[in-house]
PAPA-687516 format. One record per residue (C-alpha): x, y, z; residue number from 1. Coordinates in nm, 2 decimals. Example, Ala and Ser with C-alpha at 12.3 -4.5 7.8 and 13.67 -1.06 7.14 Angstrom:
<sites>
SITE       x       y       z    i
SITE    1.23   -0.45    0.78    1
SITE    1.37   -0.11    0.71    2
</sites>
This chain:
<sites>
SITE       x       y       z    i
SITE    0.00    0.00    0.00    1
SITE    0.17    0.30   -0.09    2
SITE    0.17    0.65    0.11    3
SITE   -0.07    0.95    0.01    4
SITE    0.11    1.24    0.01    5
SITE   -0.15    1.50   -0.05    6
SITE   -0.28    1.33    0.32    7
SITE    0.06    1.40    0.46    8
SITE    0.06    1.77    0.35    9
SITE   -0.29    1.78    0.51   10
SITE   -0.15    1.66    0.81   11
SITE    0.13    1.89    0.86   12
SITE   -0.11    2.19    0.77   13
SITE   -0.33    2.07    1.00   14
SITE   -0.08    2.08    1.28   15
SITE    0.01    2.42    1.17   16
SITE    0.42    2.27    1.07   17
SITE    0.61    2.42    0.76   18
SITE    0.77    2.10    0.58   19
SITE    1.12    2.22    0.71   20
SITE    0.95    2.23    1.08   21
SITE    0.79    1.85    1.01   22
SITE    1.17    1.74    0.87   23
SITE    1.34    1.84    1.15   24
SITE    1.08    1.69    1.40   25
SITE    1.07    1.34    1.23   26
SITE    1.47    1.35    1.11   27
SITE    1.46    1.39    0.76   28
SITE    1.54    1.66    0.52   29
SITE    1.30    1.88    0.37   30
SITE    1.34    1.79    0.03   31
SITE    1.21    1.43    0.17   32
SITE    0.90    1.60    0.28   33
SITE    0.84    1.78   -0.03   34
SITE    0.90    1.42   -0.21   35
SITE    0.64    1.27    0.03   36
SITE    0.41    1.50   -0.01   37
SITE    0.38    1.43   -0.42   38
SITE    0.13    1.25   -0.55   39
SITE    0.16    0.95   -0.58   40
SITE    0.25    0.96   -0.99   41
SITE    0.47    1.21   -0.92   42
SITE    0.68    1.02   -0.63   43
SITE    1.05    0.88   -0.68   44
SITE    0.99    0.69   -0.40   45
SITE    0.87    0.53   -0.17   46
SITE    0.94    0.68    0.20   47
SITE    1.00    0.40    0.44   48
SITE    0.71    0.27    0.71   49
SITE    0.94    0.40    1.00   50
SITE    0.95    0.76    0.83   51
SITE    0.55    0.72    0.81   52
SITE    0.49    0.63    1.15   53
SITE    0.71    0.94    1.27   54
SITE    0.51    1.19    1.05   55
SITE    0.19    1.00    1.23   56
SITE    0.38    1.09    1.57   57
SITE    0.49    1.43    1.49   58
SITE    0.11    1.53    1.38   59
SITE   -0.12    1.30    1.56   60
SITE   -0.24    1.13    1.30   61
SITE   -0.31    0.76    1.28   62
SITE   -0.12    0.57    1.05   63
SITE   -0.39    0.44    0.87   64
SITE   -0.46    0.82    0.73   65
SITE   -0.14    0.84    0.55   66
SITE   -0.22    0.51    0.34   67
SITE   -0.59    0.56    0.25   68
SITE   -0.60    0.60   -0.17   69
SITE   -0.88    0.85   -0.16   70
SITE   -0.76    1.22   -0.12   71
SITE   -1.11    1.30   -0.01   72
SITE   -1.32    1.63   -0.18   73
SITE   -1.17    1.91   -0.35   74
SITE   -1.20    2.14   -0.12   75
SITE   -1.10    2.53   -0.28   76
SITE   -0.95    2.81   -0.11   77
SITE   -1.31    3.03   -0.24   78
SITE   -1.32    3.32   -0.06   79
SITE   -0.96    3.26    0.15   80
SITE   -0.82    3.39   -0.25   81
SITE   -0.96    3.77   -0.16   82
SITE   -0.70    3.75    0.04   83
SITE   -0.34    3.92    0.04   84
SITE   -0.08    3.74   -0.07   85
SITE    0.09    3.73    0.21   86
SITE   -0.19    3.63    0.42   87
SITE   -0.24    3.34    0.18   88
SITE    0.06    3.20    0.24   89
SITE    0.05    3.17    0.65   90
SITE    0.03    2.89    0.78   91
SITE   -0.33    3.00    0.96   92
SITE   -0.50    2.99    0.66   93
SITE   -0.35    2.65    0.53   94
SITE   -0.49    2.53    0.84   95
SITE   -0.82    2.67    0.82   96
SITE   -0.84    2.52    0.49   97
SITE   -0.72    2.22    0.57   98
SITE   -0.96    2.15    0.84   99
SITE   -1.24    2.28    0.69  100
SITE   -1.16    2.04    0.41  101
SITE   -1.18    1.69    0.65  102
SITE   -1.43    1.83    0.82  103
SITE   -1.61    1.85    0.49  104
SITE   -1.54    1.53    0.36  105
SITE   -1.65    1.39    0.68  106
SITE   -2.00    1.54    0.66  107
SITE   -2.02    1.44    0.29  108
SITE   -2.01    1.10    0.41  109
SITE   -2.19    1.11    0.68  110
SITE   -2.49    1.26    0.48  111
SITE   -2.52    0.94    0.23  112
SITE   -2.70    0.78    0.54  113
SITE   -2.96    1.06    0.64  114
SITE   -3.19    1.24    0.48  115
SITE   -3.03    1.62    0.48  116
SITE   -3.13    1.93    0.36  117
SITE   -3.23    2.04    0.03  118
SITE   -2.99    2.33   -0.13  119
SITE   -3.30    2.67   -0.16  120
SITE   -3.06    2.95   -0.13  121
SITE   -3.09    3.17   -0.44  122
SITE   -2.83    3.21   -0.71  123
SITE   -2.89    3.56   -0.84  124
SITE   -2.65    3.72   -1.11  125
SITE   -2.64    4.03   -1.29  126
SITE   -2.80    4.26   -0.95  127
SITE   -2.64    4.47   -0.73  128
SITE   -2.55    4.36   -0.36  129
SITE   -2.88    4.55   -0.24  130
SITE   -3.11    4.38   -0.44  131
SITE   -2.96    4.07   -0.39  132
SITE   -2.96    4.07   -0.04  133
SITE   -3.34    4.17   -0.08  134
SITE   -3.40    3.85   -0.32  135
SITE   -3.23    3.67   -0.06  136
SITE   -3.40    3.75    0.24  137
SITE   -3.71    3.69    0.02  138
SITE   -3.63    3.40   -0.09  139
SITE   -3.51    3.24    0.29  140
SITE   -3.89    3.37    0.40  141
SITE   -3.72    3.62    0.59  142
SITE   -3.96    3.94    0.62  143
SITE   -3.78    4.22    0.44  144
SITE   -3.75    4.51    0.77  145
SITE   -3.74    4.32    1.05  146
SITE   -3.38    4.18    1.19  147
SITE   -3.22    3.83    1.16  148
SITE   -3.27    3.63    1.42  149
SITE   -3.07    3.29    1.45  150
SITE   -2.88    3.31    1.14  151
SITE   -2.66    3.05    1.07  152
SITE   -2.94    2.86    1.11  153
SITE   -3.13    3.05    0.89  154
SITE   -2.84    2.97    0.65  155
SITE   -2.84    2.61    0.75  156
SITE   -3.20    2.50    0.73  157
SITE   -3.21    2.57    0.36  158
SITE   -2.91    2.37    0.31  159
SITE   -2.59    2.57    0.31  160
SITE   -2.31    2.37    0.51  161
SITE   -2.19    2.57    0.80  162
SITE   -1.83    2.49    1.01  163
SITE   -1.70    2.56    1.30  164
SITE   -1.36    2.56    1.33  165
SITE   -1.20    2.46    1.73  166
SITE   -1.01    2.78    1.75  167
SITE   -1.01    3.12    1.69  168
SITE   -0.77    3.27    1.41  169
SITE   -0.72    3.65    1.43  170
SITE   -0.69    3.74    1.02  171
SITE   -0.96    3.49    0.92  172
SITE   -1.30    3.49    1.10  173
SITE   -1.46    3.30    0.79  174
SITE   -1.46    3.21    0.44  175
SITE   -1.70    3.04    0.21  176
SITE   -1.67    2.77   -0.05  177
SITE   -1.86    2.61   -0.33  178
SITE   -1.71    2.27   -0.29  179
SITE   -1.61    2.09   -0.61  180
SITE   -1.84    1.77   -0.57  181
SITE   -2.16    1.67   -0.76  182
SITE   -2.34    1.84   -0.70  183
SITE   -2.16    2.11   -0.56  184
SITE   -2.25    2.26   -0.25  185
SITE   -2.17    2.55   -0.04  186
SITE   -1.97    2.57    0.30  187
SITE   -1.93    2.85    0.48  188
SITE   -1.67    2.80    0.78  189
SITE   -1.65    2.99    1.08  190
SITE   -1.35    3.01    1.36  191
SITE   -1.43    3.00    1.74  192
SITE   -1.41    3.28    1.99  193
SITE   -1.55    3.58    1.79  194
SITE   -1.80    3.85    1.95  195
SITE   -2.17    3.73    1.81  196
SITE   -2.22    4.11    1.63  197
SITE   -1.85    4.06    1.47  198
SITE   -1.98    3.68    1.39  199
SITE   -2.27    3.79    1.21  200
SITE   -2.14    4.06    1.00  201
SITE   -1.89    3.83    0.86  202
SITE   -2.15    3.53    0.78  203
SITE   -2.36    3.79    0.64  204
SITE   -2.07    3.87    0.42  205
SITE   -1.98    3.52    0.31  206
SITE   -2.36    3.41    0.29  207
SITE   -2.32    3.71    0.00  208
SITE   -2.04    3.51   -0.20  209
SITE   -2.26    3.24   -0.18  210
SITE   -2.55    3.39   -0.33  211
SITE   -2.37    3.65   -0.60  212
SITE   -2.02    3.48   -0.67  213
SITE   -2.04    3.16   -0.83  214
SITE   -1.69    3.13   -0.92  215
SITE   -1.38    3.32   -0.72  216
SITE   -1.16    3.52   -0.90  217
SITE   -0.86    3.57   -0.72  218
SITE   -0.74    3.95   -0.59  219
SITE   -1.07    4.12   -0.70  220
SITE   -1.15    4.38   -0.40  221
SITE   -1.46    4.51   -0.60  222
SITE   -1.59    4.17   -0.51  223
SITE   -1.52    4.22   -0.13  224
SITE   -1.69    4.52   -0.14  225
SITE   -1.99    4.35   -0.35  226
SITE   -1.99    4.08   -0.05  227
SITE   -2.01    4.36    0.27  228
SITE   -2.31    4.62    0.07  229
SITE   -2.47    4.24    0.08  230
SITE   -2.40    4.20    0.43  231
SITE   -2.48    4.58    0.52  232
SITE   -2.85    4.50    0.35  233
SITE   -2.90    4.16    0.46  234
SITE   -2.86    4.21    0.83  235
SITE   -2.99    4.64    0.85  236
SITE   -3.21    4.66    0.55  237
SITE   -3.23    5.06    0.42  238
SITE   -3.59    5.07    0.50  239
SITE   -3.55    4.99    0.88  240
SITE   -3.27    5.21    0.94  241
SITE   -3.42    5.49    0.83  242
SITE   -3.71    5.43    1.07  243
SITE   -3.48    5.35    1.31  244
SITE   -3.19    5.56    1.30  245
SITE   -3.34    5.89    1.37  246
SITE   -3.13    6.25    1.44  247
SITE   -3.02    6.31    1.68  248
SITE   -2.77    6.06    1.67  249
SITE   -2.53    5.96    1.97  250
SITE   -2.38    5.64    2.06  251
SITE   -2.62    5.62    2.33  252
SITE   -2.88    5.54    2.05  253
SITE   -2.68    5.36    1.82  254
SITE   -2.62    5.12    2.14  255
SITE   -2.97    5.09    2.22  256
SITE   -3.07    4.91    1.85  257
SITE   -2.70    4.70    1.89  258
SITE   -2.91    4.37    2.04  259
SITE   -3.22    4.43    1.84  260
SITE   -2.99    4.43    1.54  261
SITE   -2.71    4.20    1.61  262
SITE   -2.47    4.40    1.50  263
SITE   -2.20    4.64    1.65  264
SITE   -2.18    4.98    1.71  265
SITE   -1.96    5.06    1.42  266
SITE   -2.14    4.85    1.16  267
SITE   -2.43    5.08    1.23  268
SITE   -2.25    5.44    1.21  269
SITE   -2.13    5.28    0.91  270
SITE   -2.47    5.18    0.77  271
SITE   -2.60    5.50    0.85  272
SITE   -2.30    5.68    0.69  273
SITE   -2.39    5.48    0.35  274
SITE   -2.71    5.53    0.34  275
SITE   -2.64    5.95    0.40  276
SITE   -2.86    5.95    0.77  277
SITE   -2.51    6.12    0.88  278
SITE   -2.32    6.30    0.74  279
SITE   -1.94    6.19    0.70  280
SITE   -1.81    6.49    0.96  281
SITE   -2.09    6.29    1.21  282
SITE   -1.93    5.95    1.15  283
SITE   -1.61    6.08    1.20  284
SITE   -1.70    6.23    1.54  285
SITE   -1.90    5.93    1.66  286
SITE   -1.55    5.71    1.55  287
SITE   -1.37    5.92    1.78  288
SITE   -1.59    5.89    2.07  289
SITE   -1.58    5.49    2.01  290
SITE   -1.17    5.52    2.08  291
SITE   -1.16    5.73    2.34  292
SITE   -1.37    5.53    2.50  293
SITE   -1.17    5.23    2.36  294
SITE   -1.51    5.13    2.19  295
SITE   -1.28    5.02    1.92  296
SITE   -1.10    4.76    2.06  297
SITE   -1.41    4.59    2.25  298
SITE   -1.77    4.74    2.28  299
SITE   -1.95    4.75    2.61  300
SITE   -1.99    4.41    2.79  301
SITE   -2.38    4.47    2.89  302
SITE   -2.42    4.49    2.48  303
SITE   -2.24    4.14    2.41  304
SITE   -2.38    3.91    2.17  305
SITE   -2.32    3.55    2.23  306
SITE   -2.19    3.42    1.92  307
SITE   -2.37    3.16    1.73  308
SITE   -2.27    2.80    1.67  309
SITE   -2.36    2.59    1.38  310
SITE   -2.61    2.25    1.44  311
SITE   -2.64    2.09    1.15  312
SITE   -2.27    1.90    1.12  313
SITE   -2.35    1.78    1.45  314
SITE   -2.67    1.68    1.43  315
SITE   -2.57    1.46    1.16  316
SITE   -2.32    1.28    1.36  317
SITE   -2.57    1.23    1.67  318
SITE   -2.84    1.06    1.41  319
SITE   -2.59    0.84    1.31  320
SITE   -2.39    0.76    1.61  321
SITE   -2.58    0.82    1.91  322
SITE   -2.55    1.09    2.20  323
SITE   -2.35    1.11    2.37  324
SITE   -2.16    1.03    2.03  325
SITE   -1.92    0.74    1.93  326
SITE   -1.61    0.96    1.83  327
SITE   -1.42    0.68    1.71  328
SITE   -1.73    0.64    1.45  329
SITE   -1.73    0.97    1.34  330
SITE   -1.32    0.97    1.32  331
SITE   -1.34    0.72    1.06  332
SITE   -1.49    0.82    0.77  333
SITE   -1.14    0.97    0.74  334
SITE   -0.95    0.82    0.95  335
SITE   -0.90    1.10    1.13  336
SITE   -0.77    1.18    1.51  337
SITE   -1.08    1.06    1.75  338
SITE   -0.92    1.40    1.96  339
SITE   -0.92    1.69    1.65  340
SITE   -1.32    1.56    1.62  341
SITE   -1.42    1.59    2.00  342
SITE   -1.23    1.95    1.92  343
SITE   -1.48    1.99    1.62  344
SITE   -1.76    1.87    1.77  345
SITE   -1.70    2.10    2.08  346
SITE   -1.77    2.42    1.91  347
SITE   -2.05    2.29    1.72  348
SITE   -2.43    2.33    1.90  349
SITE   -2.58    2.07    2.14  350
SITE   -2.91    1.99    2.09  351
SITE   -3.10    2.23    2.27  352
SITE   -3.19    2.24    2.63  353
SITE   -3.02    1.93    2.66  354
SITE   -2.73    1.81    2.84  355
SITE   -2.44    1.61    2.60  356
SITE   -2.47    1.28    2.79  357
SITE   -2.87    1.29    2.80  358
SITE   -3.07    1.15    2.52  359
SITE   -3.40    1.29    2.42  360
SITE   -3.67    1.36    2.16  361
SITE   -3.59    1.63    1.91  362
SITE   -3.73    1.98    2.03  363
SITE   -3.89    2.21    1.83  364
SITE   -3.63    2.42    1.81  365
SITE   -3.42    2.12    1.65  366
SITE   -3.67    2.04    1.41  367
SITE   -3.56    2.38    1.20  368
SITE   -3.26    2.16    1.07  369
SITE   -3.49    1.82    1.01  370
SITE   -3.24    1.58    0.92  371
SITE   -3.33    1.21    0.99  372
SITE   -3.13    0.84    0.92  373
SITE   -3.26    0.66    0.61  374
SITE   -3.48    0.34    0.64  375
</sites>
C-alpha cells in the first residue's frame, strides 16, 4: 500500500508545521517532505514505514490516514483567494483550509446515510448587492425590515453547510466555499471565539459570496466590497434604518438598536453613513468617541452578543452515532484523530436544552434543521 502524500501535507497543515519544521521533527530533510508530499504519480519513492509512522507521531495522525487512496473532496480556497498574498501564504489559513476540508469530507459522508437538507438558497446574477440581499431575504422567508434572528441557522436550514472551526484565528473569521463535488454545495466556515455582532457581519458577508459569486476570481476587491453592501442590506435593511436611525444621533442610540440588530456599534455608524442618515463629519465624530472610549477595541460588555454556533454537522453525527456520540465512529470516515473531532464537535451546537450525555426527543427548536437516518 503506498503512502498519500496530499494526506501527509494535510497533516502537517493541519498541525500548523512548515515541511522544514515537520523534517526536522521526524529527522529527515526537507526535500524528503516535499517528495512525500507528491502524489503518488509524481513520487520517486517510496518513503520507508518508519518515516510514516514518525510523520503520524509528529502530527497526531493515525497511521492508517497516510495510506488511505482517496484524497477526499476538492476542497478550494473560495473566498480565502480575496486574500493578500501574504496572508495566503500563512500557515493560519492552510490550516483553516485544511480543516475545513476533512471536516467537509466527513460530513459528505456522513450525509449518504440521512436524509439532509435540500440546497434553496438563491443564485442571483447580474443585480447589485442590495437587491440581492433583498432577493435573498425573500427567498429564505425572511420578512424584508425586521432583523435576523438565528442566522446561521437560517443559512443552514435551507441547506448551506456551515463549520465551525476549534479555535479562533485572528486574520480569518470566515470564508465560504462552493465545494467541487456533484453536486456542488456550499460551506461557509467559521473560527471559534469571535464576538456574536462581529460573527454575524462576517456570515452575512460570506452568505453574500454564496449567493452572488459563483466562481472566485482571485485579488478582486470590488468583489469584497460587493460581498459587505450584501451584508450591510441583509442584516440592516435601508428601510428599517431609516425608521430606526433617527437625528439626533449619539452612541447612546446607536447602542440601544445593537441587540435588536445584532450588529455592532460601528457596523451601524457605518450603515447610517452609506445610506447619507449622517453625514461623514458625524461618522467621523462618533469614531472618535468609540476610541476614546476604547469602543474600538471591544464594545460594552452589557451589549455582548453571544456568538452563534452551527447544528447541523452535529446533528448529523448524533443521528448516526448516538448521544452522547461514538467519536471513534465519526473519526473514521477519514481516519481522522478521534481527539481533533471531540475538538470539532465541541464548538459545534448541542441539541438544545439538553445536556451532551442525555438522550431525548428532538425539540422544536431542532426540528428547523430536520435531518433524519434513512430506512
Amino acid at each position: 500500500m503506498s503512502v498519500n502524500g496530499d494526506r501527509v501535507r494535510q497533516a502537517r497543515e493541519i498541525k500548523g508545521l512548515t515541511q522544514a519544521e515537520l523534517a526536522e521533527r521526524v529527522g529527515v530533510s526537507q526535500p524528503t517532505i516535499a517528495y512525500i508530499e507528491r502524489t503518488l504519480s509524481q513520487q520517486l519513492f517510496e518513503p520507508s514505514r518508519e518515516i510514516i509512522e514518525a510523520v503520524a507521531l509528529q502530527t497526531g495522525f493515525p497511521l492508517q490516514f497516510f495510506y488511505q487512496e482517496d484524497s477526499g473532496p476538492e476542497f478550494p480556497l473560495g473566498s480565502l483567494l480575496y486574500r493578500k498574498r501574504s496572508a495566503l501564504a500563512s500557515q493560519d489559513k492552510l490550516r483553516f483550509r485544511q480543516v475545513a476540508r476533512l471536516i467537509y469530507e466527513i460530513a459528505e459522508k456522513m450525509a449518504k446515510h440521512v436524509n439532509t437538507i435540500p440546497l434553496r438558497i438563491p443564485k442571483i446574477v447580474n443585480e447589485d448587492p442590495v437587491t440581492a440581499a433583498r432577493l435573498a431575504r425573500a427567498e429564505l422567508g425572511l420578512s424584508p425590515d425586521t432583523p435576523v434572528r438565528n442566522l446561521l441557522n437560517q443559512i443552514e436550514k435551507n441547506g448551506v453547510f456551515v463549520f465551525a472551526l476549534p479555535y479562533s484565528i485572528d486574520e480569518h473569521d470566515a470564508f465560504s466555499v462552493w465545494a467541487d463535488t456533484e453536486p456542488r454545495h456550499p460551506v461557509i466556515i467559521i473560527s471559534s471565539g469571535k464576538p456574536g455582532d462581529r460573527q454575524r457581519f462576517t456570515v452575512a458577508h460570506e452568505f453574500g459570496h454564496i449567493v452572488m459569486h459563483h466562481t472566485f476570481p482571485a485579488g478582486l476587491k470590488k468583489i469584497e466590497d460587493e460581498a459587505n453592501q450584501f451584508a450591510a442590506e441583509f442584516l440592516m435593511p435601508e428601510e428599517a434604518m431609516r425608521r430606526e436611525i433617527i437625528p439626533p444621533i449619539t452612541l447612546t442610540t446607536l447602542a440601544e438598536l445593537k441587540p435588536k440588530w445584532g450588529v455592532s456599534i460601528r457596523a451601524l455608524i457605518k450603515r447610517a453613513s452609506d445610506l447619507e442618515i449622517i453625514t461623514e463629519r458625524q461618522a467621523r465624530y462618533l469614531h472618535q468617541q468609540i476610541v476614546a472610549l476604547n469602543w474600538h477595541k471591544k464594545e460594552p460588555a452589557n451589549l455582548y452578543i453571544s456568538a452563534e454556533k452551527p447544528r447541523a454537522f452535529k446533528k448529523i453525527a448524533e443521528v448516526l452515532h448516538g448521544v452522547p456520540m461514538n467519536y471513534v465512529k465519526v473519526a473514521g470516515y477519514a481516519n481522522a484523530p478521534v481527539k481533533l473531532i471531540k475538538e470539532i464537535m465541541d464548538v459545534h451546537a448541542d441539541k438544545p436544552d439538553m445536556p451532551k450525555s442525555t438522550k431525548k426527543a428532538d425539540t422544536p427548536n431542532d426540528k428547523v434543521i430536520p435531518i433524519r437516518g434513512r430506512r
